[in-house]
Structures are given as C-alpha cells and as structure tokens.
LUMVOBA-131971 format. One record per residue (C-alpha): residue number from 1; x, y, z. Coordinates in nm, 2 decimals, padded with zeros to 4 digits. Example, Ala and Ser with C-alpha at 12.3 -4.5 7.8 and 13.67 -1.06 7.14 Angstrom:
<r pos="1" u="01.23" v="-00.45" w="00.78"/>
<r pos="2" u="01.37" v="-00.11" w="00.71"/>
This chain:
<r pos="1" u="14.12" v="09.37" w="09.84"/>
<r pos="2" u="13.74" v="09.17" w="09.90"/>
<r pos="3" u="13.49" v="09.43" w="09.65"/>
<r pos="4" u="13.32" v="09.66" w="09.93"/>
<r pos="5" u="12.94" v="09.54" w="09.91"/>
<r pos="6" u="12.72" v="09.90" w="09.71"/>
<r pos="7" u="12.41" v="09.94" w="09.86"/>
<r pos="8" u="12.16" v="10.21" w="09.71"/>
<r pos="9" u="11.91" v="10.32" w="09.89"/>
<r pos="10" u="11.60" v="10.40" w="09.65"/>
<r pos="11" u="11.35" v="10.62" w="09.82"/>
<r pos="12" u="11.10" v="10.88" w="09.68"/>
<r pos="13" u="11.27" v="11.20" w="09.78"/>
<r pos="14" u="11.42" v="11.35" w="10.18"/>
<r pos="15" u="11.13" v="11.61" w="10.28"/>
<r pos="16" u="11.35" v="11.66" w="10.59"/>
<r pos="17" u="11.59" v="11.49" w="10.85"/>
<r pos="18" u="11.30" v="11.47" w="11.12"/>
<r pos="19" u="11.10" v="11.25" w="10.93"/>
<r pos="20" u="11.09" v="10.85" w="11.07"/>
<r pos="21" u="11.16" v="10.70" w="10.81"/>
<r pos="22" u="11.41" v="10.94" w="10.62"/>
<r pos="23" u="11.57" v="10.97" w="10.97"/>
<r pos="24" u="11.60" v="10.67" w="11.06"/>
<r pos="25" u="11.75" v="10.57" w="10.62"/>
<r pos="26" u="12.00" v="10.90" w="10.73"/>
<r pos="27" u="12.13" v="10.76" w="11.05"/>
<r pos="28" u="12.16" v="10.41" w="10.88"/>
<r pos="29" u="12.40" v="10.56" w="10.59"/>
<r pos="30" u="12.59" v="10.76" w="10.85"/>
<r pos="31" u="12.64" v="10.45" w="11.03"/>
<r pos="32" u="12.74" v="10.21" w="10.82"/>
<r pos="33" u="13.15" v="10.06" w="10.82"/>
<r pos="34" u="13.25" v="10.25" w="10.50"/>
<r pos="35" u="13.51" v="09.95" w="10.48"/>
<r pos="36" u="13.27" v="09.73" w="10.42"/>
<r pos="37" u="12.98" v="09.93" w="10.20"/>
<r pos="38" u="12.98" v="10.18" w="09.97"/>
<r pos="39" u="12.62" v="10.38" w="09.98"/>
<r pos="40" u="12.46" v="10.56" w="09.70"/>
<r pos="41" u="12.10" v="10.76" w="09.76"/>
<r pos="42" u="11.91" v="10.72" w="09.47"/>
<r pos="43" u="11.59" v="10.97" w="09.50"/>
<r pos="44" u="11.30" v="10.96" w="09.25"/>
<r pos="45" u="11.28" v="11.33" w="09.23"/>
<r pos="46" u="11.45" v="11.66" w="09.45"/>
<r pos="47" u="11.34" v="11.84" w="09.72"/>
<r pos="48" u="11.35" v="12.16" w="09.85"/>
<r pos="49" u="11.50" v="12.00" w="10.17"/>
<r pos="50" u="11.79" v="11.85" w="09.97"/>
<r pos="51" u="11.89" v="12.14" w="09.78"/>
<r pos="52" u="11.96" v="12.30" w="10.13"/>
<r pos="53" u="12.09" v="12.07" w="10.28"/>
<r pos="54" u="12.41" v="11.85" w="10.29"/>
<r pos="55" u="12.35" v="11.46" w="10.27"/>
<r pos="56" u="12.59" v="11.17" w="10.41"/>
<r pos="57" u="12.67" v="11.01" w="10.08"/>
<r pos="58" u="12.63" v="11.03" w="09.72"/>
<r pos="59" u="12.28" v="11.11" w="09.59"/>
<r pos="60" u="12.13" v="11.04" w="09.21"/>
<r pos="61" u="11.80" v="11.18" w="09.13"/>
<r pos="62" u="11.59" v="11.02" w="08.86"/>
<r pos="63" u="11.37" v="11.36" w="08.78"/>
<r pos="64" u="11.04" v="11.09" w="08.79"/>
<r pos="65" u="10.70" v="11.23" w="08.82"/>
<r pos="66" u="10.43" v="10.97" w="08.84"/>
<r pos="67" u="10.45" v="10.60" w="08.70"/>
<r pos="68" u="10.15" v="10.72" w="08.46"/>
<r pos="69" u="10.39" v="11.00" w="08.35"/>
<r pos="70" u="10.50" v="11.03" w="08.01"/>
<r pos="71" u="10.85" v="11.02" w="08.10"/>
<r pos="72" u="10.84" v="10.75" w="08.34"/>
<r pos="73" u="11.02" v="10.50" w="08.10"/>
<r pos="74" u="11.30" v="10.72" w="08.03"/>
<r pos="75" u="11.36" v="10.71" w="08.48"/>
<r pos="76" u="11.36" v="10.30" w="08.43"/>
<r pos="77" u="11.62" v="10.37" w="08.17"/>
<r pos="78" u="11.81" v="10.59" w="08.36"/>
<r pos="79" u="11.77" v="10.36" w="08.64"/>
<r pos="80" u="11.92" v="10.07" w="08.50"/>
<r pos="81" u="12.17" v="10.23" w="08.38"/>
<r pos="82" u="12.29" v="10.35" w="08.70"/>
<r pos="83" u="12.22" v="09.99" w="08.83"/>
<r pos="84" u="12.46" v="09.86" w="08.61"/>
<r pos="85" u="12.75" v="10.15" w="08.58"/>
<r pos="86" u="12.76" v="10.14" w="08.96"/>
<r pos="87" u="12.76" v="09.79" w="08.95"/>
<r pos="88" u="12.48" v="09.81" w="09.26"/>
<r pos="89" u="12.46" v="09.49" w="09.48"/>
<r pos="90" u="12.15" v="09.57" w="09.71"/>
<r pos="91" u="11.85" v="09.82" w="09.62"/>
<r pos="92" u="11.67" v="09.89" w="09.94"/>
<r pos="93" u="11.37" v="10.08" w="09.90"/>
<r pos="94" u="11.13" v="10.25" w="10.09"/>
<r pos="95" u="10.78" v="10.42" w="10.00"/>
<r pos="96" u="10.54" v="10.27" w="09.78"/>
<r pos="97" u="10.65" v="10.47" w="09.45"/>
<r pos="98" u="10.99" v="10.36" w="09.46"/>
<r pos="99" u="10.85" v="09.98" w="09.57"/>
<r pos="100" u="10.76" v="09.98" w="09.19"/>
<r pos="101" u="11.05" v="10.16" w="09.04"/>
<r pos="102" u="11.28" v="09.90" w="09.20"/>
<r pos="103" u="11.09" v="09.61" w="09.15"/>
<r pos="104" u="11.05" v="09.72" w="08.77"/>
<r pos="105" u="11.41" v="09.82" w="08.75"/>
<r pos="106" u="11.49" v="09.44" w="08.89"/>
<r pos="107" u="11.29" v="09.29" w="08.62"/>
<r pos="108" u="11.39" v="09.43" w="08.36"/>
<r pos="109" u="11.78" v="09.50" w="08.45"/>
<r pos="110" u="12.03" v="09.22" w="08.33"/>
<r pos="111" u="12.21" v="09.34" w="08.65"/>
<r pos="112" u="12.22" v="09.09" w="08.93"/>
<r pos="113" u="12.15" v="09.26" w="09.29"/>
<r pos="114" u="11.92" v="09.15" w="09.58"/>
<r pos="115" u="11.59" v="09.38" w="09.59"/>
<r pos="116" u="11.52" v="09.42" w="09.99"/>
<r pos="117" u="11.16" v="09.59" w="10.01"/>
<r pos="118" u="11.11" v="09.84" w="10.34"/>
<r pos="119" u="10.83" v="09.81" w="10.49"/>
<r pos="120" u="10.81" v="10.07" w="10.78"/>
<r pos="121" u="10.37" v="10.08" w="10.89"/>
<r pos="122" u="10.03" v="09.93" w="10.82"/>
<r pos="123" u="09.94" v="10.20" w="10.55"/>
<r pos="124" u="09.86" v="10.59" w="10.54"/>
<r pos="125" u="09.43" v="10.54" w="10.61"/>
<r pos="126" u="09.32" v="10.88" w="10.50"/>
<r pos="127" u="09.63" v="11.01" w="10.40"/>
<r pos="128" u="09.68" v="10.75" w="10.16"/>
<r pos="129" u="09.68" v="10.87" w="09.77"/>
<r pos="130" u="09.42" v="10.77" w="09.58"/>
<r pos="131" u="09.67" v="10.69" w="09.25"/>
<r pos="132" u="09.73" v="10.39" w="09.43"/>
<r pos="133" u="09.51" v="10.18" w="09.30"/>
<r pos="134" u="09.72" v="10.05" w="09.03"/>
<r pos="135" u="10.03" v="09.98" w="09.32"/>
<r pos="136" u="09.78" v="09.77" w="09.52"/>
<r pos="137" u="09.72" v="09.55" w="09.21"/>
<r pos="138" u="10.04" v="09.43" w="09.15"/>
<r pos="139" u="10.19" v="09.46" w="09.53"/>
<r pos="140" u="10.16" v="09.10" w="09.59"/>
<r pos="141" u="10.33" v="09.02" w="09.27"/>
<r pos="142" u="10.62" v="09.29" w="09.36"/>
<r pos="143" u="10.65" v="09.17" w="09.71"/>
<r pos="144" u="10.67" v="08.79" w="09.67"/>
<r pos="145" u="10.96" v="08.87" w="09.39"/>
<r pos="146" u="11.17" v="09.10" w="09.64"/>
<r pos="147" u="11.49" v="08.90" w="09.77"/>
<r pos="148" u="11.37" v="09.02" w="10.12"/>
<r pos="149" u="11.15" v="09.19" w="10.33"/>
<r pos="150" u="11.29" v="09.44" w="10.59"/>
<r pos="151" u="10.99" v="09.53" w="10.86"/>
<r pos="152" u="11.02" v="09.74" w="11.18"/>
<r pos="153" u="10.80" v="09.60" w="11.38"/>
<r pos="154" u="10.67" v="09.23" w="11.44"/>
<r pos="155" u="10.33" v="09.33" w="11.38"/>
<r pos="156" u="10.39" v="09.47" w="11.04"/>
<r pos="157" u="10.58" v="09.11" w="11.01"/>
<r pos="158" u="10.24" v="08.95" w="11.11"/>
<r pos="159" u="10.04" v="09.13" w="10.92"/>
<r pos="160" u="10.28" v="09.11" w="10.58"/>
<r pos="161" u="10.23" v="08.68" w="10.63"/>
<r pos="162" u="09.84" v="08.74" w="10.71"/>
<r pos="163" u="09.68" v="08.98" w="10.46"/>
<r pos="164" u="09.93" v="08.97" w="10.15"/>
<r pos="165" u="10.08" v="08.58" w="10.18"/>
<r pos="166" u="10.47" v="08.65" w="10.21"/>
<r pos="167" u="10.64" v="08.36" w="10.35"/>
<r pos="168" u="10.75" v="08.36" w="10.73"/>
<r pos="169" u="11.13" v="08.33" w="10.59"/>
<r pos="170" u="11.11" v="08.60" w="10.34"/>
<r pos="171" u="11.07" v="08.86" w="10.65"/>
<r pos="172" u="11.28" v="09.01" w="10.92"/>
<r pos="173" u="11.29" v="09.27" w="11.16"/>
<r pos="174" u="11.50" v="09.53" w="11.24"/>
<r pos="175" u="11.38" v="09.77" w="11.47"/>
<r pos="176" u="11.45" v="10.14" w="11.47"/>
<r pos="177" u="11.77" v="10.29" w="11.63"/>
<r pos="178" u="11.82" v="10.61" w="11.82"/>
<r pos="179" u="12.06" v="10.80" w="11.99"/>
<r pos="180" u="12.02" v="10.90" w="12.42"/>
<r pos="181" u="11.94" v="11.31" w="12.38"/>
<r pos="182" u="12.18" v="11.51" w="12.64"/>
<r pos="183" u="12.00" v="11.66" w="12.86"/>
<r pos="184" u="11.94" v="12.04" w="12.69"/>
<r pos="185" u="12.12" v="12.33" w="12.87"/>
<r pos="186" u="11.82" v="12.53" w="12.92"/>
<r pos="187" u="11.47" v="12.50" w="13.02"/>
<r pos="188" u="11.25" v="12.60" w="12.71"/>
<r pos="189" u="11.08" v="12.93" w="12.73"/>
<r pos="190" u="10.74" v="12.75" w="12.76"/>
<r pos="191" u="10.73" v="12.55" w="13.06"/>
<r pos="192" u="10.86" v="12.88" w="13.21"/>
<r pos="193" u="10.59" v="13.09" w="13.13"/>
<r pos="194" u="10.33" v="12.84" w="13.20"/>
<r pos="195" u="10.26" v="12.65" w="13.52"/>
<r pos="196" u="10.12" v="12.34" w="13.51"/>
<r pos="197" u="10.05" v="12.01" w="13.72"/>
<r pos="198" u="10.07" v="11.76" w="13.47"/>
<r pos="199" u="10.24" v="11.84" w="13.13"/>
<r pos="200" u="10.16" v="11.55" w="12.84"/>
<r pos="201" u="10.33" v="11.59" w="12.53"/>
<r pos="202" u="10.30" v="11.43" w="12.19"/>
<r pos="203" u="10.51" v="11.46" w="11.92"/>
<r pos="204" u="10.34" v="11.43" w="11.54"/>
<r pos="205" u="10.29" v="11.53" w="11.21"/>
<r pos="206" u="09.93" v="11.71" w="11.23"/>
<r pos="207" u="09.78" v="11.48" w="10.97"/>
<r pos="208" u="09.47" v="11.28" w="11.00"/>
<r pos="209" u="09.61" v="10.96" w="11.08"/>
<r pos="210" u="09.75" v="11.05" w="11.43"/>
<r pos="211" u="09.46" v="11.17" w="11.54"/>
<r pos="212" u="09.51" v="11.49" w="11.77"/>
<r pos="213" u="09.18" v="11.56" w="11.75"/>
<r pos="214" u="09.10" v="11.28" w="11.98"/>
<r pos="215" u="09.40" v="11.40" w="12.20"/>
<r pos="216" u="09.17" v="11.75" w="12.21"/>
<r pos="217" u="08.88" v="11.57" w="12.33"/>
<r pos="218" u="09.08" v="11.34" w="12.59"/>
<r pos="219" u="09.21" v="11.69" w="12.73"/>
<r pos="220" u="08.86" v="11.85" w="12.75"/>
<r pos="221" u="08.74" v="11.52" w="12.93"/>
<r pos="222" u="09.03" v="11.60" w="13.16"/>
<r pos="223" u="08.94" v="11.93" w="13.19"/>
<r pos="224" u="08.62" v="11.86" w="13.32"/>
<r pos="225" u="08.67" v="11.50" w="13.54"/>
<r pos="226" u="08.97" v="11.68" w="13.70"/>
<r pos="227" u="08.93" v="12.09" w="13.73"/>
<r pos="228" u="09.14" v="12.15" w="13.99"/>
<r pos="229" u="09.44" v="11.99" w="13.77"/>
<r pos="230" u="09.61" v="12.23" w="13.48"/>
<r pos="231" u="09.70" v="11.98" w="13.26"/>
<r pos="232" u="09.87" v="12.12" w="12.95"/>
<r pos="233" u="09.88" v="11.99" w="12.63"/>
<r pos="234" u="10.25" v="12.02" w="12.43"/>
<r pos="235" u="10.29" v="11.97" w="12.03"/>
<r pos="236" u="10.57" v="11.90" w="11.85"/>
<r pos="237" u="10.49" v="11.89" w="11.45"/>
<r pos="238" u="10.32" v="12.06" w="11.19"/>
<r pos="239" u="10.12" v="12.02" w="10.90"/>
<r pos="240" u="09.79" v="12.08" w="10.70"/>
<r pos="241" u="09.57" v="12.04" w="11.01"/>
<r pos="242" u="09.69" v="12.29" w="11.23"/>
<r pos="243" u="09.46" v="12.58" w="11.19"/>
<r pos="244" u="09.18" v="12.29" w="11.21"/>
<r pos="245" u="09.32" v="12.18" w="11.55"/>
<r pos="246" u="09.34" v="12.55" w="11.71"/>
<r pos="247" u="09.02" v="12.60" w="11.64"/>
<r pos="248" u="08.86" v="12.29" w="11.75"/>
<r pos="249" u="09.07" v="12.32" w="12.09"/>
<r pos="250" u="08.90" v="12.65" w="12.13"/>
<r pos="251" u="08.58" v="12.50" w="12.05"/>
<r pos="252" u="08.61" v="12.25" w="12.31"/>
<r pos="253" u="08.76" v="12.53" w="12.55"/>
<r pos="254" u="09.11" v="12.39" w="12.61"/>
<r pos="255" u="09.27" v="12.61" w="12.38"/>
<r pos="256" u="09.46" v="12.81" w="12.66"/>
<r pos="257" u="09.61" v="12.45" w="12.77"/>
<r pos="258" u="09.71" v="12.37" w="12.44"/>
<r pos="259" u="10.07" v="12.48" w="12.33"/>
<r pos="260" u="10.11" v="12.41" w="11.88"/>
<r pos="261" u="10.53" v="12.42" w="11.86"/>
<r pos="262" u="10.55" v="12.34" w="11.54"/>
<r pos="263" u="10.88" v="12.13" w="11.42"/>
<r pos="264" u="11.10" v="12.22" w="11.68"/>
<r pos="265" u="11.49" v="12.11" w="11.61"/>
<r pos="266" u="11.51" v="11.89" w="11.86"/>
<r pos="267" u="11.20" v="11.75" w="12.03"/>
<r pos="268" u="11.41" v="11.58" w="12.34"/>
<r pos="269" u="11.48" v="11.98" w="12.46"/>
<r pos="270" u="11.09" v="11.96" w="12.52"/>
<r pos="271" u="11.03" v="11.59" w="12.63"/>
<r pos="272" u="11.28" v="11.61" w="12.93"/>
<r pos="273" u="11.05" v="11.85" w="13.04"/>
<r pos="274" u="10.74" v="11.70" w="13.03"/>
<r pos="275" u="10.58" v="11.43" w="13.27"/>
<r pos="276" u="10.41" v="11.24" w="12.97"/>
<r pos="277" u="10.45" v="11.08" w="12.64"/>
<r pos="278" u="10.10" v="11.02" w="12.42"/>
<r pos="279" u="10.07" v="10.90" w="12.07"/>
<r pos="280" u="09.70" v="10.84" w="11.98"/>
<r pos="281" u="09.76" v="10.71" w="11.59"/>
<r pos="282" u="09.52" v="10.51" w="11.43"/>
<r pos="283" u="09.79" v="10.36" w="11.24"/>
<r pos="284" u="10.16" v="10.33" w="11.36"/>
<r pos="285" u="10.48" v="10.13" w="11.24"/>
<r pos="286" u="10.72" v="10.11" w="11.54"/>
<r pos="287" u="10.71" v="10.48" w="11.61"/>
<r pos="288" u="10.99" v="10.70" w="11.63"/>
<r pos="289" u="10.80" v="10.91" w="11.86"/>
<r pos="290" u="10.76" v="10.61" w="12.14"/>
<r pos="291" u="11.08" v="10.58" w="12.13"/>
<r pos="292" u="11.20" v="10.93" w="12.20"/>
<r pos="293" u="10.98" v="10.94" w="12.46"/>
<r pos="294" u="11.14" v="10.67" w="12.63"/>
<r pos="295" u="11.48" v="10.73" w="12.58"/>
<r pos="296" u="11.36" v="11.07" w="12.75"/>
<r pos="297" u="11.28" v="10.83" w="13.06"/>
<r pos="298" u="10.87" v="10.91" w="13.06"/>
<r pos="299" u="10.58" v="10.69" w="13.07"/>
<r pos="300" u="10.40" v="10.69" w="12.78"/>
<r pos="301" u="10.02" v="10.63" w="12.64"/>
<r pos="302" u="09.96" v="10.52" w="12.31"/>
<r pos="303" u="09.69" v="10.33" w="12.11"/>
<r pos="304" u="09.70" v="09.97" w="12.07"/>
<r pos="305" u="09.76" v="09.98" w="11.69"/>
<r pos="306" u="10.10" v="09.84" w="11.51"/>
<r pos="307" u="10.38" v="09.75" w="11.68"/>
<r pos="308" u="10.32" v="10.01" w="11.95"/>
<r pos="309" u="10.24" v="09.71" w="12.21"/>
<r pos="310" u="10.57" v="09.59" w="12.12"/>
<r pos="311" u="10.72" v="09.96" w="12.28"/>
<r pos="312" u="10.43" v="09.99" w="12.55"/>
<r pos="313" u="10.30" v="09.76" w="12.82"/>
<r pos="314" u="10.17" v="09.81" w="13.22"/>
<r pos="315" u="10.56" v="09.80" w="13.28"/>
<r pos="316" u="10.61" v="10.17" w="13.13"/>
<r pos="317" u="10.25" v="10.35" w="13.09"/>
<r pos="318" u="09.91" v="10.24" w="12.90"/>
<r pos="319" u="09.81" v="10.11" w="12.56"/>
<r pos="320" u="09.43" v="10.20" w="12.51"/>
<r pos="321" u="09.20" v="10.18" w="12.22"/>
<r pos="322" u="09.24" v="10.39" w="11.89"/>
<r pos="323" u="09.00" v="10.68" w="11.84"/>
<r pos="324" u="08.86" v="10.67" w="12.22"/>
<r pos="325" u="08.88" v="10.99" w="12.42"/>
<r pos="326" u="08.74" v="10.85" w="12.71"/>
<r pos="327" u="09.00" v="10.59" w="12.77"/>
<r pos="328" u="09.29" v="10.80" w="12.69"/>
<r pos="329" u="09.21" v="11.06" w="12.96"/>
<r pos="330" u="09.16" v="10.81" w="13.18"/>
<r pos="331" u="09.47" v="10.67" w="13.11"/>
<r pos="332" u="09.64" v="11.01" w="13.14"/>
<r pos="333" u="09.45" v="11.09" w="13.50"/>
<r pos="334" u="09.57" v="10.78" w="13.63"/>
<r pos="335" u="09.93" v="10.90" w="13.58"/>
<r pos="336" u="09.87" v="11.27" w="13.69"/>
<r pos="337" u="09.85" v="11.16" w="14.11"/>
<r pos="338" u="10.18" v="10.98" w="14.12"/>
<r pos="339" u="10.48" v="11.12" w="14.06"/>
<r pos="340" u="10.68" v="10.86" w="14.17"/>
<r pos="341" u="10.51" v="10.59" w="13.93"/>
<r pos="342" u="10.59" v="10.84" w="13.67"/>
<r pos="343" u="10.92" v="10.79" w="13.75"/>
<r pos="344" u="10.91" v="10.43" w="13.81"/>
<r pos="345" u="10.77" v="10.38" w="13.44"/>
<r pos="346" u="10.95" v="10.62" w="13.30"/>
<r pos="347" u="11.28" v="10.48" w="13.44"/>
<r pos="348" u="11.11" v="10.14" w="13.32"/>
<r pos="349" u="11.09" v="10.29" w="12.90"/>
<r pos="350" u="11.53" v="10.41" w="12.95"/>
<r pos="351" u="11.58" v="10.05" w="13.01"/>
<r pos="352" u="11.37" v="09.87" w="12.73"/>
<r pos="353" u="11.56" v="10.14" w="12.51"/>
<r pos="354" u="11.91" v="10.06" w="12.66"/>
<r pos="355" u="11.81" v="09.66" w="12.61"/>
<r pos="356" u="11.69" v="09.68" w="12.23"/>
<r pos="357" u="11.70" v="09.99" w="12.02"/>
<r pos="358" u="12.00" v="10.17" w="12.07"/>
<r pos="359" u="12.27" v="10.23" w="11.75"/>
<r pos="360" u="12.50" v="09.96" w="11.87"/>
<r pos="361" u="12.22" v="09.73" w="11.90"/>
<r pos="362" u="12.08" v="09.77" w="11.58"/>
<r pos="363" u="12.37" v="09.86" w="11.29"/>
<r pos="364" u="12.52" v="09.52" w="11.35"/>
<r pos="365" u="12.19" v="09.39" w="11.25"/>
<r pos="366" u="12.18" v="09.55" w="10.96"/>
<r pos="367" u="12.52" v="09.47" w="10.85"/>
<r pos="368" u="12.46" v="09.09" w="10.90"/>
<r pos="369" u="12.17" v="09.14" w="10.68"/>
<r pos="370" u="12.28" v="09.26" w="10.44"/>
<r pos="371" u="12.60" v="09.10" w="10.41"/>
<r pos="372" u="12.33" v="08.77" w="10.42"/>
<r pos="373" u="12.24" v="08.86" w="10.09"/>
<r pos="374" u="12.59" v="08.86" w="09.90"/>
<r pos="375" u="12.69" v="08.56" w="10.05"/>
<r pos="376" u="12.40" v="08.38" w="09.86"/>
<r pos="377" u="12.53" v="08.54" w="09.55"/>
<r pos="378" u="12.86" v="08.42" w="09.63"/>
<r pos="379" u="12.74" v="08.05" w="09.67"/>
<r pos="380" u="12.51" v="08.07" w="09.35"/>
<r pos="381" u="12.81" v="08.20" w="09.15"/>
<r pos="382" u="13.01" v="07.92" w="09.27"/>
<r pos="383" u="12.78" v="07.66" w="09.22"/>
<r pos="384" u="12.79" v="07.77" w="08.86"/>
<r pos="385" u="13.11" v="07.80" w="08.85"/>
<r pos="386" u="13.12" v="07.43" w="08.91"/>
C-alpha cells in the first residue's frame, strides 16, 4: 500500500474555532481524504480552548514559552524528535512564532520534509508584539529557505515578491473555503425588538486593527446627513476594546443604534438578517468576514487594503479608503435607498462565492499542493538512486 503522505500542521496554539485562520487550519484537517494524508496538530503551547474542546486529529503540544525562554531548546529537541518518530513529510505552519520553530526545527533536523510557510495578512499594525524584533531580522532568511509559500490572497503574493524578495515560483495561492450557512430557523431576538431602515453589520475582533471606531464615526456622519433614516449598527466579536467602543458610540451619540453581540456561535444567524456587510480594517488578508457576508447574499463595503479588492468591486458593494469616515457613510447611504440594488449586489457576492471559494473548490487545491511537494522528493530520491 503507497505510504499515506503526514502532514503536521505547526501553529502557536487554537484560541477558538471562530478564529480565521484556526478556522479555516480546522476545516482543512476535517477535510482532507484520510486515504491519502495522515494529519498531526502540533501546537507550541495549550489553550484553554483546547482543553475543552475536541479537535479533528491528533494534537502534540511542545509546552514552548518564548524563543528567548530558557527552555526553548529543549521544544527544538522535542520537536525533532517528533519530526523524525512520526516520520513527518510536510510542516505547514502558521503564525510568526511557529515560522521560527519550524524553520529552526528544518535546519537543524536530519529529517527530510518540505517546510510550507502560511502566510495569511500584511501584518498585525498596532497589534503586533513588540518581541518581534528579532523574527523580523531573520524572516527573509527563514522565508527564502521554506520549500513553499502558501498565501491567501494575491495581494499578500505581491507584496511577499515586493517588500521581502521571494521568488514569483516559490508562491501560491489558495484562497479561503467556507461552507453556504442554512438559513437559521428563527429571527434573532434583536432585529425583533428594534426597527430599523437600514441594518449594517460587521463582524470583528474589537482590536485596533479593524477599526470600529471609524465605523462609529461613519454611523454618526449617517446619523446626521440622513436623520430621518435609523440605521443600526450590529457587532459580532469581542475583545479588549469593547468598553472603549461603548463609550465612544455614546460620545458621538449613536450609542442607542449600536448593538455589541459579542462572539455569537454562528454569525450567519445574524447576517441573513441584515441589509449590509462592512469591514473597515486597516489591514486584512483575504477576510473570512467578506466572505461570510457574501455567502449570506449581501453587498458589502470594505476598505481598499489586502486582498479585499480581490472579494469587493462596483459588481457587489464599495471598496473605499482605510481610516475615512466620510467615505464609508457615504458608501453606506448610497446603499440605504435601494433595496433592489441591495439585492442585485448581494445576489452578485452568492455567485463570486459559488465560482471560487466554496470547499469543493478549494480542498482539491490543497491536495494537489501538497501532493506537489512529495513528488519532488520522489524524483530527487530517484535521481540518487541512479
């Protein structure tokens, strides 16, 4: 029987399932033909999340702290180890810490396996630790010796060859997957309670990066250019900034439009009930977000930043500038008259996701890949061989 090709996935830890990228890492292990790989999670350190939770394949922990740590050579040991007991074929990792653990763990392992290097956004901005520094030293090093580069979005693929001089070849992308949500049973308790004429929804962690605060101000602009309108504000997330956020939407007196969720369990229950998608990010990968909202059949408005032009055009809503209030409202306002080129656009975002991003689309895509990269093992080994 042909040796079933073992893929581990190396990735700082699973926070949660509603995550993008540990979603989107989940679905792919659910997905893959377990006659073909064998999967194995390999996670720098526990969390809470995964102590409660059930995962969809076999998980390793390497108990790491911090590549300035102390202990951090005994993980590389541990790590190799597992490399070579588990006789791994591909490490795929994603987040910037386990970047260096896999890169390291290549360099210094006598176990052959292709290193494929996630890259899933243009950086954190604010958010971004300060530690590193020391990452950003070597990162050109560590990404010229990965086997490949897997990005989500061509403009992460653009910027990869333009600011940190990865060859074109070395690159490909794979754009996120996503299940149709089923239409929920019931209407949530919100949008009964409330009346609105226009409800916009965005859905978020409440970090700096995605900037609700500008969403805020874009709702007070809309408050004020179009008073007869009650334009309601949904959000779906949580984080550090939400106390922050409440108060400023009080300050800027839209607090009684503005509903905070927080991380509901299924966002699509509250997105086929609202007339439109917004994602205001300074910074965006290919966002999961977008893509619910489409598959959800609305219009969307997003800033012009990552590959969110490659999701949004005048075909299916608005991209605008990042961090402008103004032009987001106005945006919004010029979707708030029509219902019926709601509906056109939004019917306009089921079809781009129907074309390109659904499961069956994209797992093939990953299976070619990574079958790519044993069958140039195959052919080196033979070459030796003769």
């Amino acid at each position: 029987m042909t040796k079933k090709i073992h893929i581990a996935y190396l990735i700082d830890t699973i926070d949660s399932d509603k995550g993008g990228t540990e979603k989107q890492l989940l679905s792919i292990i659910e997905r893959l033909d377990r006659n073909m790989f064998e999967v194995t999670l390999v996670c720098l350190y526990e969390s809470p999340w995964m102590i409660r939770n059930s995962l969809p394949c076999k998980v390793v922990t390497l108990g790491y702290r911090g590549f300035l740590k102390p202990g951090f050579p005994l993980v590389l040991l541990d790590y190799q180890r597992l490399l070579r007991e588990m006789d791994i074929d591909i490490v795929q990792t994603f987040f910037e810490d386990s970047i260096f653990v896999g890169w390291l763990g290549k360099l210094l392992s006598k176990q052959q396996h292709s290193l494929i290097v996630s890259r899933r956004d243009l950086g954190l901005g604010s958010d971004e630790p300060s530690y590193h520094w020391l990452y950003k030293k070597i990162k050109p090093f560590v990404l010229r010796s990965a086997d490949g580069i897997a990005a989500n979005a061509f403009a992460i693929k653009e910027h990869i060859v333009r600011y940190e001089n990865i060859p074109l070849e070395n690159i490909t992308v794979i754009g996120n997957g996503l299940d149709f949500p089923m239409l929920p049973p019931d209407c949530p308790v919100l949008f009964e309670e409330y009346r609105a004429d226009l409800w916009i929804g965005i859905v978020a962690n409440l970090k700096p990066v995605k900037r609700i605060d500008i969403l805020l101000h874009a709702l007070a602009e809309l408050k004020t250019s179009a008073p007869r309108k009650i334009i309601r504000l949904v959000i779906l997330g949580d984080d550090r900034l939400r106390v922050e956020l409440q108060r400023l939407a009080d300050t800027l007196d839209v607090g009684d439009r503005v509903h905070f969720m927080g991380a509901v369990a299924n966002v699509s229950d509250y997105l086929h009930h609202i007339d439109v998608g917004v994602l205001c990010s300074d910074k965006e990968g290919l966002s999961n977000a977008i893509l619910e909202y489409m598959a959800c059949g609305l219009p969307v408005v997003a800033t012009a930043v990552g590959g969110n032009s490659e999701l949004v055009d005048d075909t299916n809503g608005a991209c605008i500038p990042p961090g402008n209030a103004v032009a987001l409202a106005n945006a919004i306002l010029s979707l708030a008259d029509s219902q019926e080129l709601r509906k056109k656009l939004g019917g306009n975002s089921k079809r781009k996701i129907i074309e390109k991003f659904t499961w069956g689309t994209i797992m093939p895509q990953w299976e070619g890949y990574y079958r790519s990269f044993c069958d140039r093992w195959d052919a080196i080994r033979r070459n030796h061989a003769g």
